[in-house]
N, CA, C and O atoms as a Maestro MAE file, in Angstrom:
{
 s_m_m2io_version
 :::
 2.0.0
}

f_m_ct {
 s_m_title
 :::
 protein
 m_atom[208] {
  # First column is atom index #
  i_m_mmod_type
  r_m_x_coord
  r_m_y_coord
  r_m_z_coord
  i_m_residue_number
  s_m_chain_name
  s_m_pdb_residue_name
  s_m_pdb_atom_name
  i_m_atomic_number
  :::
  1 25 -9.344 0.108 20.483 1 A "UNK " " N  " 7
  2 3 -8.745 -0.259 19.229 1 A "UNK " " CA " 6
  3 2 -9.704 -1.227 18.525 1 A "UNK " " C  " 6
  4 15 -10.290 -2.058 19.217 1 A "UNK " " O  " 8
  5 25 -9.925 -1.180 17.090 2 A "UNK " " N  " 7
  6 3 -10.834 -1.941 16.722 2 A "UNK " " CA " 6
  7 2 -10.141 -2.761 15.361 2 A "UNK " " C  " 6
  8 15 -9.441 -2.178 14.533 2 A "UNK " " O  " 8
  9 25 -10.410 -3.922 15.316 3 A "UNK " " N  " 7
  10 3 -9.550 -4.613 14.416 3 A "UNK " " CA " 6
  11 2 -10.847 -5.149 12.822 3 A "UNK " " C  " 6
  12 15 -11.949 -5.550 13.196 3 A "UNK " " O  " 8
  13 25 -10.636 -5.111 11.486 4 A "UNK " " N  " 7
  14 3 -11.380 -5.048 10.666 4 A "UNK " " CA " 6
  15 2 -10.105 -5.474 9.386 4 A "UNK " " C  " 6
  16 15 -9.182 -4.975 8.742 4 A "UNK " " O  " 8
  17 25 -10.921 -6.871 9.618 5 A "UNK " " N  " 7
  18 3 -9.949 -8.444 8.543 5 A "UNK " " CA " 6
  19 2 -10.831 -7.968 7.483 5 A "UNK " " C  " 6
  20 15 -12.030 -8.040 7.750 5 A "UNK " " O  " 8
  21 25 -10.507 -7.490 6.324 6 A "UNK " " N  " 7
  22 3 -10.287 -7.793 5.056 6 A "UNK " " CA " 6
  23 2 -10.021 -7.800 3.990 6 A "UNK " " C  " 6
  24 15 -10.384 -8.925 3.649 6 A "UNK " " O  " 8
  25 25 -9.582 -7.286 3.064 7 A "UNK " " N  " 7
  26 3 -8.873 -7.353 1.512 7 A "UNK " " CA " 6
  27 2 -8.267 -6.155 0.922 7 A "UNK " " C  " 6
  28 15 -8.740 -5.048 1.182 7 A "UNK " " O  " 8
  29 25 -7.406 -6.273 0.263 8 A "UNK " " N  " 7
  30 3 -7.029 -5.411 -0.805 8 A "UNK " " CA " 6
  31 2 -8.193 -4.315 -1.151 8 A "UNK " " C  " 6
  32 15 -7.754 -3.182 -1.347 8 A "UNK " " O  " 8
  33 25 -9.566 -4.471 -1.254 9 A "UNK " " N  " 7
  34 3 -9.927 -3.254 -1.742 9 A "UNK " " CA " 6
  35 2 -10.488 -2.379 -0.366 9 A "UNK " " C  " 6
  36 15 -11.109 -1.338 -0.580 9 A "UNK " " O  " 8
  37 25 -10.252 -2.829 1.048 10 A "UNK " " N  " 7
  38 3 -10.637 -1.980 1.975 10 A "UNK " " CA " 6
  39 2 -10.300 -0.310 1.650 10 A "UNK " " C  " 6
  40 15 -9.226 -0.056 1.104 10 A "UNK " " O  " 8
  41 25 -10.905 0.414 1.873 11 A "UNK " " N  " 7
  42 3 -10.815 2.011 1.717 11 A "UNK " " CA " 6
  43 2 -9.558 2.596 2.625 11 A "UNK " " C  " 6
  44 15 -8.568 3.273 2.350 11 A "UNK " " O  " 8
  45 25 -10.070 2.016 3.820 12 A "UNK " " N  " 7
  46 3 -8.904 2.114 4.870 12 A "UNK " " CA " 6
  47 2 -7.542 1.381 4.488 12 A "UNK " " C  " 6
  48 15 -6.474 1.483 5.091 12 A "UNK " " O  " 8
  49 25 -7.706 0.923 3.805 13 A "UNK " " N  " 7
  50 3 -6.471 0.477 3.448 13 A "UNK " " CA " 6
  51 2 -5.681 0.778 2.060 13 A "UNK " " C  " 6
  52 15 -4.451 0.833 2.079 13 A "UNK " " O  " 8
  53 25 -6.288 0.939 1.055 14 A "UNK " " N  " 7
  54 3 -6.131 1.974 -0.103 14 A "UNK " " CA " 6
  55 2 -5.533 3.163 0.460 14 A "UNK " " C  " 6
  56 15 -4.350 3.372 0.190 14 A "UNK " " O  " 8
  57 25 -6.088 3.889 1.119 15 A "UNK " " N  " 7
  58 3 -5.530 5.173 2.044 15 A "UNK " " CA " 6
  59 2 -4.165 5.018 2.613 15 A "UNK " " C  " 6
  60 15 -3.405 5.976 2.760 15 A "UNK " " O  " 8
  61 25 -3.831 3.636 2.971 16 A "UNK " " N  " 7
  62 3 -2.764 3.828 3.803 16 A "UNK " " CA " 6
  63 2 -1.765 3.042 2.739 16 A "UNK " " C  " 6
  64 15 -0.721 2.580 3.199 16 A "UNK " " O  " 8
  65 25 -1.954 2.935 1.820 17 A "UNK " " N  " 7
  66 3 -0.963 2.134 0.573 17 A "UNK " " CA " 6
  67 2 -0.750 3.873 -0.020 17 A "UNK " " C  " 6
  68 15 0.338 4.423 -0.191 17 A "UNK " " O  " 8
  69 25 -1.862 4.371 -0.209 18 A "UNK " " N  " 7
  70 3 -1.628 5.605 -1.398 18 A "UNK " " CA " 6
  71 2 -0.186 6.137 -0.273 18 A "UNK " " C  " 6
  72 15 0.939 5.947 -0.735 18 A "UNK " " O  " 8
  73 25 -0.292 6.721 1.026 19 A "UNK " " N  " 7
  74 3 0.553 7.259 1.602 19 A "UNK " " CA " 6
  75 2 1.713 6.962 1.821 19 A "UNK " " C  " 6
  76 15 2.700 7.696 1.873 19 A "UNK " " O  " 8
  77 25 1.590 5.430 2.011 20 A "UNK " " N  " 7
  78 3 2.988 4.868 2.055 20 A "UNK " " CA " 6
  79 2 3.677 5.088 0.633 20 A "UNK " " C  " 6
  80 15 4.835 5.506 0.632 20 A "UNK " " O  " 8
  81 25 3.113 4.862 -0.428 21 A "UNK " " N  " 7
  82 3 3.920 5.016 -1.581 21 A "UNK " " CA " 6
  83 2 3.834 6.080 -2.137 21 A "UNK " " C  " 6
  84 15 4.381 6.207 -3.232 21 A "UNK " " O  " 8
  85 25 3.149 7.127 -1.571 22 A "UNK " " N  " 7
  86 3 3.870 8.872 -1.470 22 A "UNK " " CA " 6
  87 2 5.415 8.993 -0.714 22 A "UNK " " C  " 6
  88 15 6.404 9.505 -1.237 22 A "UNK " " O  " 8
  89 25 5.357 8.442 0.520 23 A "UNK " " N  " 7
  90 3 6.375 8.532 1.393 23 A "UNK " " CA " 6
  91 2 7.426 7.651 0.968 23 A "UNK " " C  " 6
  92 15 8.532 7.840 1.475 23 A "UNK " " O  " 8
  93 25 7.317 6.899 0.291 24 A "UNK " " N  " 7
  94 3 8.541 6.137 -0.226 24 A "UNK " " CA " 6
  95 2 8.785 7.012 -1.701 24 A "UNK " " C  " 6
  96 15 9.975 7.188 -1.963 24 A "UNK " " O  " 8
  97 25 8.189 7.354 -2.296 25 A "UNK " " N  " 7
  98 3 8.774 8.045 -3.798 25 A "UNK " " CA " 6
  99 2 9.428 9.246 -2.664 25 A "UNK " " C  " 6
  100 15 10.544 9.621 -3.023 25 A "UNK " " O  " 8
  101 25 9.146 9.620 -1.931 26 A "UNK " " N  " 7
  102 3 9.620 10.736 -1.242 26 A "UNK " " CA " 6
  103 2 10.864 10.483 -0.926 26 A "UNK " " C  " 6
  104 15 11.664 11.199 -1.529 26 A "UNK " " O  " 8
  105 25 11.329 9.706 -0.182 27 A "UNK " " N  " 7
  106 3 12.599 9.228 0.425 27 A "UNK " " CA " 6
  107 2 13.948 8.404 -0.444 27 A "UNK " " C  " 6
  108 15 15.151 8.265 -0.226 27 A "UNK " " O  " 8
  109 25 12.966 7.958 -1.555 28 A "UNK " " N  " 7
  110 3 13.845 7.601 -2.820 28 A "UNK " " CA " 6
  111 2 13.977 7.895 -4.059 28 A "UNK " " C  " 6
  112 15 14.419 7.189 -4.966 28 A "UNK " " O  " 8
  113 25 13.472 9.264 -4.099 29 A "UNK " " N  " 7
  114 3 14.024 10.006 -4.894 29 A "UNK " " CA " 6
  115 2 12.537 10.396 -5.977 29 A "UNK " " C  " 6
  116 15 12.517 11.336 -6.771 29 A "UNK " " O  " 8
  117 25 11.592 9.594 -5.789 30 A "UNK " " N  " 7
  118 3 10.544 9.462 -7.068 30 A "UNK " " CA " 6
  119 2 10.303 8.240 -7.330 30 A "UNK " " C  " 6
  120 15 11.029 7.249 -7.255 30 A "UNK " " O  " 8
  121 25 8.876 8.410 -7.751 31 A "UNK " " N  " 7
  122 3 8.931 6.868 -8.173 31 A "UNK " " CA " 6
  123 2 9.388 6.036 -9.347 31 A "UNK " " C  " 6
  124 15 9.230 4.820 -9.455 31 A "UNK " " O  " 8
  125 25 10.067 6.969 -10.351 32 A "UNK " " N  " 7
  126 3 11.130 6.108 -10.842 32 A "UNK " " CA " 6
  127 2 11.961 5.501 -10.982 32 A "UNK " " C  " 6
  128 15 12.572 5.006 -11.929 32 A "UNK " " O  " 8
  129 25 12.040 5.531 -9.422 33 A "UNK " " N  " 7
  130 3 13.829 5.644 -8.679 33 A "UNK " " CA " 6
  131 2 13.516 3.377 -8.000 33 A "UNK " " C  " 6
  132 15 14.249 2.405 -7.817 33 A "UNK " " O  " 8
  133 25 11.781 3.732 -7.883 34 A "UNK " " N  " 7
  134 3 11.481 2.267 -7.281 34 A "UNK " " CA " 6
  135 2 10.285 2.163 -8.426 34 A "UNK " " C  " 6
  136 15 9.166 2.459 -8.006 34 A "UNK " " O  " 8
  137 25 10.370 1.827 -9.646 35 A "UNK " " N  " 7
  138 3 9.281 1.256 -10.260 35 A "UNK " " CA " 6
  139 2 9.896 -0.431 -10.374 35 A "UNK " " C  " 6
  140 15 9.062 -1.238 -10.785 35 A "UNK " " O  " 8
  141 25 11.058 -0.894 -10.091 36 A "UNK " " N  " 7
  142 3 10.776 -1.535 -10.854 36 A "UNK " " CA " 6
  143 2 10.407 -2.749 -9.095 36 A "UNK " " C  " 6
  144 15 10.399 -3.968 -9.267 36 A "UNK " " O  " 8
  145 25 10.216 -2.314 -7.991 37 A "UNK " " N  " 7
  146 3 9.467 -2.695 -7.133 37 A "UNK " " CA " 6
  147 2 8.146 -2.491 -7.024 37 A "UNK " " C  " 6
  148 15 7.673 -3.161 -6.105 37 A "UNK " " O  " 8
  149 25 7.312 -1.792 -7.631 38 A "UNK " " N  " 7
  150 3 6.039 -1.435 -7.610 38 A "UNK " " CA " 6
  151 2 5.317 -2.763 -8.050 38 A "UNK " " C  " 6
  152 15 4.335 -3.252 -7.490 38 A "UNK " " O  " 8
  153 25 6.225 -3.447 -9.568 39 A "UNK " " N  " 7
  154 3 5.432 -5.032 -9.758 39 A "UNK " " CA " 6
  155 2 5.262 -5.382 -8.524 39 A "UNK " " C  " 6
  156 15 4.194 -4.879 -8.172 39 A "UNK " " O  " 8
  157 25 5.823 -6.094 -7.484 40 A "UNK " " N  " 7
  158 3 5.618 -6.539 -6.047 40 A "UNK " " CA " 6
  159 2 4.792 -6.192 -5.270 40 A "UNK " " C  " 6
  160 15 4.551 -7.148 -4.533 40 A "UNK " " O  " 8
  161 25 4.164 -5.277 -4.994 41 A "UNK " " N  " 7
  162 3 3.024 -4.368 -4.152 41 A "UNK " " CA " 6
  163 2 1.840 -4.075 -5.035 41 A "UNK " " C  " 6
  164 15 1.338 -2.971 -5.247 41 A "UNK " " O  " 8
  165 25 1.520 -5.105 -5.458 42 A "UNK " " N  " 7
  166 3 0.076 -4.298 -6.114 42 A "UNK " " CA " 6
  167 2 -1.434 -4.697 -5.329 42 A "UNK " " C  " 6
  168 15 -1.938 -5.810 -5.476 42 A "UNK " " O  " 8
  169 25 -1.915 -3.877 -4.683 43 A "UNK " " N  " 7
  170 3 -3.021 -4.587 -4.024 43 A "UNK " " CA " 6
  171 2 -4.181 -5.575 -4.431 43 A "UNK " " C  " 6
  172 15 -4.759 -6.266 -3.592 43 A "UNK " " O  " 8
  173 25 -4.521 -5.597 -5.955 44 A "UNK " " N  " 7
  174 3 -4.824 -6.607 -6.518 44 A "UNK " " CA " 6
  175 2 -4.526 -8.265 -5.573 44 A "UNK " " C  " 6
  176 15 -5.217 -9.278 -5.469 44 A "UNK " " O  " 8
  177 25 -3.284 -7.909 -5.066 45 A "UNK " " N  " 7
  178 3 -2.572 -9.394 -4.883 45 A "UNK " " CA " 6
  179 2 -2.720 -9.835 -3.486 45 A "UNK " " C  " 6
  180 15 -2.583 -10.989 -3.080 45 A "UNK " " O  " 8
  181 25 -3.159 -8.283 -2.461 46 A "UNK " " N  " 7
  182 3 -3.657 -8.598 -1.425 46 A "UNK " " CA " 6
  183 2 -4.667 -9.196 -0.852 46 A "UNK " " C  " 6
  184 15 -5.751 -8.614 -0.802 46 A "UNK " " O  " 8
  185 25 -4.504 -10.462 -0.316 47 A "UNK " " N  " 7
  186 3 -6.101 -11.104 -0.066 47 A "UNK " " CA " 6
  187 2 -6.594 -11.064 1.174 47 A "UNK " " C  " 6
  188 15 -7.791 -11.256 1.385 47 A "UNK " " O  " 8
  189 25 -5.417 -10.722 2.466 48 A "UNK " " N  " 7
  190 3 -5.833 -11.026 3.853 48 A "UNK " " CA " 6
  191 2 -5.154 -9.356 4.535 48 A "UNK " " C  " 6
  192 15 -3.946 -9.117 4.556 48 A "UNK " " O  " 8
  193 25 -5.787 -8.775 4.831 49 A "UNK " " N  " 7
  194 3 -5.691 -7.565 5.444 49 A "UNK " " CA " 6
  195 2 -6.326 -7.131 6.782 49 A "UNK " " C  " 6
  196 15 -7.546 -7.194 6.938 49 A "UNK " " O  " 8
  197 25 -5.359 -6.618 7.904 50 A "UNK " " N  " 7
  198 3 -5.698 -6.603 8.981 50 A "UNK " " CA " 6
  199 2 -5.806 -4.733 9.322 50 A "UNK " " C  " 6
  200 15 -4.812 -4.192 9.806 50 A "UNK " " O  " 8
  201 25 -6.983 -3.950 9.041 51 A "UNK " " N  " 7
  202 3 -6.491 -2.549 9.627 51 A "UNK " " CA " 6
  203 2 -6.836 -2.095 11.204 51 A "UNK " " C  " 6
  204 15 -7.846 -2.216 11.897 51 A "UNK " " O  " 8
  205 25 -5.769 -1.628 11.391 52 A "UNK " " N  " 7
  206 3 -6.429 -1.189 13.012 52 A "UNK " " CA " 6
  207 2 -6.300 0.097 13.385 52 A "UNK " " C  " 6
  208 15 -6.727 0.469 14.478 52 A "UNK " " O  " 8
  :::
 }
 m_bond[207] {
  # First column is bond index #
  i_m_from
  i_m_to
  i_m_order
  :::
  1 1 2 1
  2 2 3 1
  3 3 4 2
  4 3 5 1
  5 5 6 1
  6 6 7 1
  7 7 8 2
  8 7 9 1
  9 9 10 1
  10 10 11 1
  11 11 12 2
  12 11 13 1
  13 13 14 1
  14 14 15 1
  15 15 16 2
  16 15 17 1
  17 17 18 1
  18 18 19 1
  19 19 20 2
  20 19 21 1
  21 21 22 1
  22 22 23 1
  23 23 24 2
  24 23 25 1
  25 25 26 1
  26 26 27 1
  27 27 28 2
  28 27 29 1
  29 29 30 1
  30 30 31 1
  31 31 32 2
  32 31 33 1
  33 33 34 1
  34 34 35 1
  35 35 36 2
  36 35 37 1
  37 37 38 1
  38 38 39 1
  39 39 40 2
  40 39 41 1
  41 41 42 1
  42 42 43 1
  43 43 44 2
  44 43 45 1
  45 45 46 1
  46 46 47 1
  47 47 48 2
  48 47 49 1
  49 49 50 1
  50 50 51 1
  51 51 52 2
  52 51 53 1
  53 53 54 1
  54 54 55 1
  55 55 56 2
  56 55 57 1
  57 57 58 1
  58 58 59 1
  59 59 60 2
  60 59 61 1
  61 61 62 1
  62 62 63 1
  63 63 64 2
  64 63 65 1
  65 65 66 1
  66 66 67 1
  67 67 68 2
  68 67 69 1
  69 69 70 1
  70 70 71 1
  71 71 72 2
  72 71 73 1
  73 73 74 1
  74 74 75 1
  75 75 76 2
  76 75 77 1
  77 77 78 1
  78 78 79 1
  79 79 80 2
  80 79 81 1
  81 81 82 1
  82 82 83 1
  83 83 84 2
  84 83 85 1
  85 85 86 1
  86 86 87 1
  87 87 88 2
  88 87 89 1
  89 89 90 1
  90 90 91 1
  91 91 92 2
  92 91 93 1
  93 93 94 1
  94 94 95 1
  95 95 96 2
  96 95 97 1
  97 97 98 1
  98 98 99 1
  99 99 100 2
  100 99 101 1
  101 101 102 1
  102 102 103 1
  103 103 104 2
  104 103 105 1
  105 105 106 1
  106 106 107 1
  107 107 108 2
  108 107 109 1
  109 109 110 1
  110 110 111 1
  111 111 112 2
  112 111 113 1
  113 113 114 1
  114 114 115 1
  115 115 116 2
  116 115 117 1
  117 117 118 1
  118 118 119 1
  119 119 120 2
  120 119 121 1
  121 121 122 1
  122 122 123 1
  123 123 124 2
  124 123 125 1
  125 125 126 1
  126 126 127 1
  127 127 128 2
  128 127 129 1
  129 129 130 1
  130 130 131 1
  131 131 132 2
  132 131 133 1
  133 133 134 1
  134 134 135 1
  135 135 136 2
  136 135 137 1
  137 137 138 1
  138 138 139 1
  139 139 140 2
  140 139 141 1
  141 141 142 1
  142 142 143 1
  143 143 144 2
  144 143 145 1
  145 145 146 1
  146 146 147 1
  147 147 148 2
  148 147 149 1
  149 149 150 1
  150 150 151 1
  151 151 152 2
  152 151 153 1
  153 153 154 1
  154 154 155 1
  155 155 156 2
  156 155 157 1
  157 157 158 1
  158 158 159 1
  159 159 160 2
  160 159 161 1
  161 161 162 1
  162 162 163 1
  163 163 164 2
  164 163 165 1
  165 165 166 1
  166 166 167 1
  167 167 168 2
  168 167 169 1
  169 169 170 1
  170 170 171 1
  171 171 172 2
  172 171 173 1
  173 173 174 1
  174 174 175 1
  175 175 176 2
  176 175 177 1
  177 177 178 1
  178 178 179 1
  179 179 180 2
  180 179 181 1
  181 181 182 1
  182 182 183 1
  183 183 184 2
  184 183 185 1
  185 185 186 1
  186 186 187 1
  187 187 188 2
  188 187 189 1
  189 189 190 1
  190 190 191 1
  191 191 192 2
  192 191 193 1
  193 193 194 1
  194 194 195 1
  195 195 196 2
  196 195 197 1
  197 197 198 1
  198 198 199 1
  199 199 200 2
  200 199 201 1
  201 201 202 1
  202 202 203 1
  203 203 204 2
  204 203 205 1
  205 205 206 1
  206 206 207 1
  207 207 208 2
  :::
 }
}
């Protein structure tokens, strides 16, 4: 397992935001259904990121 600290613009981690918020418009209907949670999650805002 290999652990790799750092930020909002990691690739590996872009990848796993795009999917998660495929899989959540999925389960709630669209993402209109959660925009007005999307303000809250913007990776911009991420500064400390752990992918493994």
């Amino acid at each position: 397992m290999r652990f790799i600290y750092t930020d909002g613009n990691d690739p590996d981690f872009i990848e796993l935001c795009r999917g998660l918020d495929s899989f959540l418009n999925e389960i709630a209907g669209g993402e209109e259904n959660r925009a007005k949670y999307v303000l809250y999650n913007l990776r911009e805002d991420i500064h400390d990121v752990i992918v493994v």
